[in-house]
C-alpha positions as CSV (number, residue, x, y, z in Angstrom):
1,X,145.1,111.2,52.9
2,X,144.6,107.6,51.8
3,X,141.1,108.0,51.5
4,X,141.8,110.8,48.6
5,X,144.3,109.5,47.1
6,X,142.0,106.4,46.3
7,X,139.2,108.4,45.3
8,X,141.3,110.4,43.0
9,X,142.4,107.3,41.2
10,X,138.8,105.6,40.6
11,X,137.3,108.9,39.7
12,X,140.4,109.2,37.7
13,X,139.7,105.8,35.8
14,X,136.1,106.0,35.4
15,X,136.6,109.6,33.5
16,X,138.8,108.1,31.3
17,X,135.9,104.8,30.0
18,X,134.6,107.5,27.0
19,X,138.2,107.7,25.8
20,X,138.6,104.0,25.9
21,X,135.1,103.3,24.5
22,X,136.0,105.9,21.7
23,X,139.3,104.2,20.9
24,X,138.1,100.6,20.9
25,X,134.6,101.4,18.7
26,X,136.9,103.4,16.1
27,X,137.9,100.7,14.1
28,X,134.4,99.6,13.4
29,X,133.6,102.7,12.9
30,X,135.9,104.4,10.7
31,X,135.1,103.0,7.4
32,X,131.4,103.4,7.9
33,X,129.0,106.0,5.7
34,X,128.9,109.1,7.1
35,X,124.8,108.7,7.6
36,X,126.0,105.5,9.3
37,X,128.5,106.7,11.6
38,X,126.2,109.5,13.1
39,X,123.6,106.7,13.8
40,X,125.9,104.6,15.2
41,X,127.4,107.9,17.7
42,X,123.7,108.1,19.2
43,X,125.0,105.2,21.0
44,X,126.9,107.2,22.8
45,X,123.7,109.9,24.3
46,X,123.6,110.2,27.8
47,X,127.3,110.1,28.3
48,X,127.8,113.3,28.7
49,X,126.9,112.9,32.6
50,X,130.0,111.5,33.0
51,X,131.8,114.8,32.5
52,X,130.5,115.1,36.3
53,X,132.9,112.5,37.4
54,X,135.3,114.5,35.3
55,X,134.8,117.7,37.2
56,X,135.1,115.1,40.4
57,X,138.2,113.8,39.5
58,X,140.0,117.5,38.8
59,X,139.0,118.1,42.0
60,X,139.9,115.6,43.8
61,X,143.5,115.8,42.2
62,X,144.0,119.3,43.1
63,X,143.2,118.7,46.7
64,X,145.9,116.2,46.4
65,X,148.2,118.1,44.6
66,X,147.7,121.2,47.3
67,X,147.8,118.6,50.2
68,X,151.2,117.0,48.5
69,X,153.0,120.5,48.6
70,X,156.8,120.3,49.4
71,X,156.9,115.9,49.5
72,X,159.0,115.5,46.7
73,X,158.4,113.3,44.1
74,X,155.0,112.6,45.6
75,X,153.7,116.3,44.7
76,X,155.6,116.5,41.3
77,X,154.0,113.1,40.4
78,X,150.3,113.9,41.4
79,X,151.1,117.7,39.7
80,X,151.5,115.9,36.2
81,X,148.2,113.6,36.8
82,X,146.4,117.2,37.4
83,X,147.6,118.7,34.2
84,X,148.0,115.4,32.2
């Protein structure tokens, strides 16, 4: 159980580095021509693999969620993180 509830939280944290990547770069970004920003998003190619760890991560939270049934708080908690 420990073992999955760790894995769900890396893989949980390493899906969410495009978002945070996204969100920081924007503000460089946003003012730029539109030529300009669509160079500047070919950064970005290849990173598209990481919807893999995505798929991962889903996963490993609805093991958790299933394996959480009827704990309380626990399986309410770990139900939001799988729909969140």
């Amino acid at each position: 159980m420990k073992v999955l509830q760790f894995l769900a939280m890396m893989l949980t944290a390493v899906a969410l580095v495009p978002v945070g990547a996204h969100l920081f770069a924007l503000p460089k970004k946003i003012h730029l021509a539109a030529s300009d920003y669509f160079v500047t998003q070919s950064i970005y190619r290849g990173w598209a693999l990481l919807g893999i760890v995505l798929i991962a991560a889903i996963l490993a939270n609805a093991k958790l969620t299933v394996l959480l049934r009827g704990q309380g708080a626990s399986f309410f908690y770990t139900l939001i993180n799988l729909f969140a």
